[in-house]
C-alpha positions in Angstrom: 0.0 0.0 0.0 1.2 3.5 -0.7 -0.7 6.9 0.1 0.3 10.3 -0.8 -1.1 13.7 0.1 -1.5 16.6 -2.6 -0.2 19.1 -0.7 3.2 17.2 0.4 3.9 16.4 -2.8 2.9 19.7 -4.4 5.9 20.7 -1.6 8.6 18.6 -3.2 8.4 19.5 -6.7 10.1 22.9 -6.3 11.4 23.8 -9.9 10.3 20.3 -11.5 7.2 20.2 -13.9 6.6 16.9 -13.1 6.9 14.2 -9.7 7.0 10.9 -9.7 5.4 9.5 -7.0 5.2 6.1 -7.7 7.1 3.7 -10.2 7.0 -0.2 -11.1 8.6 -1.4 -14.8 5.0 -1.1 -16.7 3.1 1.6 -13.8 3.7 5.0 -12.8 1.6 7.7 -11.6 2.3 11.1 -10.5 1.7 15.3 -10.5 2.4 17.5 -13.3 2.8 21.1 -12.7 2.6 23.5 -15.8 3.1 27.1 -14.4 1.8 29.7 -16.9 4.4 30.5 -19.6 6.3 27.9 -18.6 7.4 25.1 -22.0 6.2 21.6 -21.4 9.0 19.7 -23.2 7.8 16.1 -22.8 8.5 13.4 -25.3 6.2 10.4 -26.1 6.1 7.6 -24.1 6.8 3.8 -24.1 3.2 3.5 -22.5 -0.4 4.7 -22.1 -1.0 7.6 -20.6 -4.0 9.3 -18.5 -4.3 12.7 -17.4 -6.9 14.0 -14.7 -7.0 17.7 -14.6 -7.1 18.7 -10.8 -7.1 22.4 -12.3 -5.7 24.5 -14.5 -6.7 26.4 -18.5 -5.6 26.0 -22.1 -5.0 23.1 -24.6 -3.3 19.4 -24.6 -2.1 19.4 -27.9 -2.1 15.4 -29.0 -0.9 14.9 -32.2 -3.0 17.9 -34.8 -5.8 18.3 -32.1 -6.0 20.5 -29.4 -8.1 19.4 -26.1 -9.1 22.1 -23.8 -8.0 21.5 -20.5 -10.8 21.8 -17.1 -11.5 21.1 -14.1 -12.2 17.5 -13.6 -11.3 16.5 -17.7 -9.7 13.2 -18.3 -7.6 12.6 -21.4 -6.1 9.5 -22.3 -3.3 9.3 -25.0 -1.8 6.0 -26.5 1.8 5.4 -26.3 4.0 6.9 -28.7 1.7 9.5 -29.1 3.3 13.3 -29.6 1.2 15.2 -27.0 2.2 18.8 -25.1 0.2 21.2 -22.9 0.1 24.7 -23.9 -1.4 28.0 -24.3 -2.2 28.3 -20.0 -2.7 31.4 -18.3 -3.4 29.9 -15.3 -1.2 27.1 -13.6 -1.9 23.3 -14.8 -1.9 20.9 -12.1 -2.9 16.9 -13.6 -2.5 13.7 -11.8 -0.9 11.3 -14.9 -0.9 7.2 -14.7 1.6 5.3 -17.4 0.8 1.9 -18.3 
């Protein structure tokens, strides 16, 4: 069993867009933190992905097609997918599971 509180690991991620807060070989889950202005410079991944939007504004751009990004959305993009956040005026924050 593992838990994890929001706010403590909001607390570690400091100048990091992203933390980790749990990793097997085929499962991780963690935070993402866009701050407004700020690049997202992922690359596509080995595995599925799911983003829940715990808050945050502007687009997921997955392949050609850009998602808007809310309160409460969920977005699920296929491995080996090209996908970036961008466009926010307002800080992202997104829980994210790879499988």
């Amino acid at each position: 069993m593992k838990i994890d509180d929001l706010e403590d690991t909001l607390s570690k991620l400091e100048d990091q867009d992203w933390i980790s807060q749990y990793e097997k070989p085929n499962f991780e889950y963690g935070i993402l933190s866009l701050e407004s202005g700020r690049e997202d410079v992922q690359s596509p991944h080995k595995s599925d992905e799911v983003y829940y939007i715990i808050e945050g504004d502007g687009y997921l751009r997955v392949v050609d097609e850009d998602i808007e990004i809310k309160k409460g959305r969920s977005i699920f993009v296929p491995a080996n997918t090209v996908h970036k956040f961008h466009s926010n005026k307002e800080r992202i924050l997104a829980f994210y599971c790879l499988n």
